[in-house]
N, C-alpha and C positions, 0 to 999 in steps of 0.2 A: 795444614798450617804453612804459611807462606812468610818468611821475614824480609825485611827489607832493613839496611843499619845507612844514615850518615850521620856524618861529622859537621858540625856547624860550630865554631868558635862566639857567633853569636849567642847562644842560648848561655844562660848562665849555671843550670841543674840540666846532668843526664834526665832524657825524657823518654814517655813509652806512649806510643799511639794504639788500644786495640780495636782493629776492625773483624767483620765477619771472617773475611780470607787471610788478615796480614798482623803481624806484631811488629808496629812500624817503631826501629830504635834513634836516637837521635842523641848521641854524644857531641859534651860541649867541645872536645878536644880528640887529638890522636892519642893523649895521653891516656886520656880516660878510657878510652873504647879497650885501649890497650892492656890497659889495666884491669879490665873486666874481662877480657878475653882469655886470661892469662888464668884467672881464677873460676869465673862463671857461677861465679854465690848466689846460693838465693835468697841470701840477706840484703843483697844490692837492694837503696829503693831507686825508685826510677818516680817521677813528678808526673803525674796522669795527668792531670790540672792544674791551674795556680796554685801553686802552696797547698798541693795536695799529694802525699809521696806514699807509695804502695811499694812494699818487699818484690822483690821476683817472683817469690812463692806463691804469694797474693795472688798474683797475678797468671800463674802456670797451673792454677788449680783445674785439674780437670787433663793436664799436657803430661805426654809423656817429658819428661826431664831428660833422660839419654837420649832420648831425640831431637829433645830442643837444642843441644848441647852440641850433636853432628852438626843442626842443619845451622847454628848459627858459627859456627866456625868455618861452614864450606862459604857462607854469605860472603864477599866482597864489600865492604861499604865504600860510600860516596861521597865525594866532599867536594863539595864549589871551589875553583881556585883559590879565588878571591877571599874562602873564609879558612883555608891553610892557616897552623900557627904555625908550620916550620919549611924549611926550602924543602925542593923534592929529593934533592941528593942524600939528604939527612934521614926520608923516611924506610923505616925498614920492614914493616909490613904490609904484603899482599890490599893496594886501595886502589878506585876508581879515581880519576881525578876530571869534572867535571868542567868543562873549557868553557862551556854554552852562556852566551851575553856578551863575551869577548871577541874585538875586533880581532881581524883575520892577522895582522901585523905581530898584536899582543900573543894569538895563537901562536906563532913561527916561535916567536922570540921565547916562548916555555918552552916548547917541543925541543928547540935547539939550546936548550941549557945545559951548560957543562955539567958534566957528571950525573945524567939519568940516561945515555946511551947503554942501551940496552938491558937497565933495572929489570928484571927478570917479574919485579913487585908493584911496579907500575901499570896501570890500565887507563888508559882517555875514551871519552867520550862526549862530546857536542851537541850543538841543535839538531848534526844533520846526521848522527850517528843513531839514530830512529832504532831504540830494543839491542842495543850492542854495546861493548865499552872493546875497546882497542889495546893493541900494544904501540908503544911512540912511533916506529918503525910505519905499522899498516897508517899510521893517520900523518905523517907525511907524506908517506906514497900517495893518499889521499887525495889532499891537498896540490901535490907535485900533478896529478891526472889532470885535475879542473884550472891549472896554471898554465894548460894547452889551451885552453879555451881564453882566459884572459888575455895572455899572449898576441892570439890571432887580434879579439879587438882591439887591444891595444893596437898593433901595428895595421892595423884599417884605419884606424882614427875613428871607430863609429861614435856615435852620439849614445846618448843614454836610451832613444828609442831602438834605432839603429843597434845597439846591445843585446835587447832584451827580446829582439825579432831574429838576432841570431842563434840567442839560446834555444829560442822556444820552436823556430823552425829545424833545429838539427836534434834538438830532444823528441821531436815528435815522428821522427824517423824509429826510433824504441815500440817494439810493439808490447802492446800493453798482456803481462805475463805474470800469474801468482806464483807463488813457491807450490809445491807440493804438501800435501796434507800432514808427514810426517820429518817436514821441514821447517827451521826459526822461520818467523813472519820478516826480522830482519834481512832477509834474503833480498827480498823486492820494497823494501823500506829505506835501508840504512844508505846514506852513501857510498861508503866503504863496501857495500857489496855488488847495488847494481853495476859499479866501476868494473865490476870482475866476474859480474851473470848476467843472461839474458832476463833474468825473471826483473820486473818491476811495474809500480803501479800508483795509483795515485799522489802516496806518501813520498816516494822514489822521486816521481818527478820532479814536484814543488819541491821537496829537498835541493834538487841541483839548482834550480832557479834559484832559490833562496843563498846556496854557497857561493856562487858566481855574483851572484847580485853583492853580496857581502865584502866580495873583494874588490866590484868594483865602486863600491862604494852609495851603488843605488838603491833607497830604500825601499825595499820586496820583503811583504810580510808573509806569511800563512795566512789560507783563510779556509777555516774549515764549518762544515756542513752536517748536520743530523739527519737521518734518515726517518722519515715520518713514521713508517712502517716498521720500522727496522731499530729499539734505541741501542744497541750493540753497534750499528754500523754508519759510514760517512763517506764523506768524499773531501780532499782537501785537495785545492788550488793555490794561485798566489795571487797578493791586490800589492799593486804598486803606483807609487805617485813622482809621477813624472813630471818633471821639471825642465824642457827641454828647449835651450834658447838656440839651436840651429832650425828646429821646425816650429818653434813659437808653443809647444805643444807644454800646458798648465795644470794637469787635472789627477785626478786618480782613476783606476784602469782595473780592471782585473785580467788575469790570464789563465787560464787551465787547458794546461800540455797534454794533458788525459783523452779530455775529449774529441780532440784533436790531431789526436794518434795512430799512426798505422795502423789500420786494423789484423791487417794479415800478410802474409808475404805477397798477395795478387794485389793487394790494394796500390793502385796510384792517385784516386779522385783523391786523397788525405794532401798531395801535396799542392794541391792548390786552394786547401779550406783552411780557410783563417778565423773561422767563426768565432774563436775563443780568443783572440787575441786582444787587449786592450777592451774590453768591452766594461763601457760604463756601469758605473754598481747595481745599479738599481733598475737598469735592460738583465744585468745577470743575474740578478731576483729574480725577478719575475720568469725566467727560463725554469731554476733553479727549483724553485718553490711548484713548476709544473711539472717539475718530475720528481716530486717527493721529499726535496731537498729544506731543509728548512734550518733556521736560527741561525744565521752565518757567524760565524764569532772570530774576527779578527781584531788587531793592537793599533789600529788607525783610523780605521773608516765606519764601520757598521758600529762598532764601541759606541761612537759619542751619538750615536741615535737611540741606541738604548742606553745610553746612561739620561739623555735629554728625558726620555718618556719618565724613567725612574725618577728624574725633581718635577717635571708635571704630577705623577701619582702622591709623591709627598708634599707638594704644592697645594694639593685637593684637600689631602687630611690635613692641612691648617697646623703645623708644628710649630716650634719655635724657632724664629729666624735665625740661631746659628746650626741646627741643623738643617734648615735651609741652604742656607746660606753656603755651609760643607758643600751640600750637593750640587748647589749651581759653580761653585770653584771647582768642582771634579770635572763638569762637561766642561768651564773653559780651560783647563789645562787639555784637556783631552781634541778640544778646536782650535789650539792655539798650538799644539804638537804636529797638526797637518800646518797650520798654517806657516809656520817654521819652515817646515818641508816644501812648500813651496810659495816662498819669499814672498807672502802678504803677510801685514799688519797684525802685531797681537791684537787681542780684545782685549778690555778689562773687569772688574769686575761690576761698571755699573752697565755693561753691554746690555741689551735686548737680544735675549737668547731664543726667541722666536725669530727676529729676524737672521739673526748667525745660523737657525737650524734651517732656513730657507736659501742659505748660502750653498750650505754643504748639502745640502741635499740636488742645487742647481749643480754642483758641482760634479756630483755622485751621476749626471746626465750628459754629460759634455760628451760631446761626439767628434772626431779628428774629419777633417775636411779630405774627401779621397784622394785628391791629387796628391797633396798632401802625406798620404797612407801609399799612396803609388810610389813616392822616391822615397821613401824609408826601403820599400821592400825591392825596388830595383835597387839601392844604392847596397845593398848588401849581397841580394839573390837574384840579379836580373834576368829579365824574363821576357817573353815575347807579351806584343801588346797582346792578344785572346789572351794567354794566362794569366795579366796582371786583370784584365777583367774580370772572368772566370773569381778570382783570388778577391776581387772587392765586393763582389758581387754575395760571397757566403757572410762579410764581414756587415757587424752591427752599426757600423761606418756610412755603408752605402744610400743612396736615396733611394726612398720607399716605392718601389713601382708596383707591389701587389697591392690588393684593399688591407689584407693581415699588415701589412707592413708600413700601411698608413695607420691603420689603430694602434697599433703598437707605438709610432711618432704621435700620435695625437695624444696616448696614456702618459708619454715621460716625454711630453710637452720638448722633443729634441727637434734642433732647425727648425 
């Protein structure tokens, strides 16, 4: 039996989630958590469902009690900043305090709040803290590492392309390394540790893309991957949409640092393969999907093509037009949140959502013109002219000179 406890000020009744593995707790306050902590009744009820409230006892039938009693006092709970009822200075018991959704600015300015230096009770943890929660201390130092990196572009002046071909070219110098079998997985996950070991790996990487990308303000999501063979296992990358007015460069991109990585300490063919760099969504399908990879699921780009199919599917069964209608308002917010991102036009709600989904989808093919891709990567990592060849030549960029590499422009209809 596995517990998990947060704190959400949102909820209005202590609640209890049971799954096969987990007794997931959810206290509406610190008070309460606190307050149950203190005593551990199992008269407590806890709200299973709506206006539906079960004893603890009810519910531990079949549990050892002194055990549940150990395991849920060593637990830690977790609480969203944002859903806190009290300052952190004030809190006196052992909690996680959950940063993740918060700009990198609003981060500093908690971490650096008077009076939780060195709270012995405090733990942080992030988007990029992947299976860890932190002491204030480690997650500055954090923080303070990948502010070498911002630093440098800053004082390069590079562009938003120019950025994200510095991260991805000096991240892929890391060669790709698990933890060991009877080691946390956050090892080669979390931020806070590849910073401080060789070990990391898919998760590890897009992590750093994502933290850098966050401070500079470029929007870089996660985009992760099922394994067809495998439902235990994945691959996550990153998709980011470019907005870039010194190369004219409009579109969204994916990047995966993974594949693209030092293989081993002989390997040098790695630094002149670019093959994963910016590569248009739907060239990176179709790679993706050939080696097993399948249902992409990111928060910007693949979304609103499965949310589109989902009002075509409810479109067929004939509903009523405010559930309809729900669902066509969810893909335009969800096309209207790229489109934000880079400065065309809302839609509205009497748009033609076949033509808008033949937008994004032309979108999701945009291919960057080489020369073009050439002073991005000279203006950062210059190079002799064979290597800037060589380097456009692996990229999804290039003109097609095999017959594979015609069919493939002939399939996603690019140049």
């Amino acid at each position: 039996m596995k517990i998990q406890i947060f704190i959400n000020r949102t909820f209005d009744n202590d609640s209890i989630e049971v799954t096969s593995d987990y007794l997931i707790f959810y206290f509406k306050s610190i008070d309460s958590y606190k307050s149950f902590r203190t005593t551990i009744s199992l008269d407590k009820e806890f709200e299973d469902e709506p206006d539906t409230f079960y004893k603890l006892k009810e519910i531990l039938i079949g549990l050892n009690y002194e055990k549940f009693k150990k395991l849920f006092k060593r637990v830690k709970p977790m609480a969203k900043y944002y859903n806190l009822d009290q300052d952190l200075s004030n809190i006196d018991i052992p909690i996680i305090i959950d940063l993740s959704g918060l700009s990198f600015t609003e981060k500093i300015d908690i971490l650096t709040t008077p009076g939780i230096n060195n709270k012995h009770n405090l733990f942080f943890a992030d988007e990029y803290t992947t299976g860890e929660y932190i002491t204030q201390v480690e997650m500055i130092d954090m923080y303070q590492n990948i502010l070498e990196d911002y630093e440098t572009i800053q004082n390069n002046n590079y562009s938003i392309t120019e950025a994200l071909f510095y991260i991805y070219n000096k991240y892929k110098n890391r060669i790709y390394k698990e933890e060991k079998s009877n080691e946390r997985s956050a090892l080669s996950r979390s931020l806070n540790q590849i910073m401080k070991s060789d070990n990391i790996v898919c998760v590890g990487y897009a992590n750093y893309l994502n933290a850098i990308a966050s401070i500079l303000n470029i929007p870089v999501f996660p985009l992760e991957w099922l394994d067809r063979f495998n439902p235990n296992s994945g691959h996550r990358e990153n998709i980011a949409v470019i907005n870039d007015p010194k190369y004219d460069i409009k579109g969204v991109f994916t990047i995966d640092i993974t594949w693209d990585s030092k293989k081993d300490e002989n390997d040098t063919e790695y630094q002149n393969n670019i093959r994963h760099f910016l590569v248009p969504p739907l060239q990176n399908s179709f790679e993706k999907n050939h080696k097993g990879l399948v249902l992409p699921t990111d928060n910007i780009y693949y979304s609103i093509i499965y949310r589109y199919r989902r009002y075509l599917k409810i479109k067929e069964a004939r509903v009523n037009n405010a559930i309809l209608w729900e669902n066509k308002r969810i893909v335009i917010d969800a096309i209207n949140k790229l489109y934000s991102l880079l400065n065309l036009p809302e839609i509205k709600g009497d748009c033609d959502l076949d033509i808008e989904i033949k937008k994004i989808k032309k979108i999701g093919k945009k291919t960057i013109p080489e020369e073009t891709l050439k002073n991005i990567i000279n203006n950062v990592t210059p190079r002799s002219e064979e290597d800037l060849d060589n380097m456009l030549n692996s990229s999804y960029h290039h003109e097609p000179i095999t017959p594979q590499e015609r069919l493939l422009r002939a399939i996603f209809g690019a140049k």
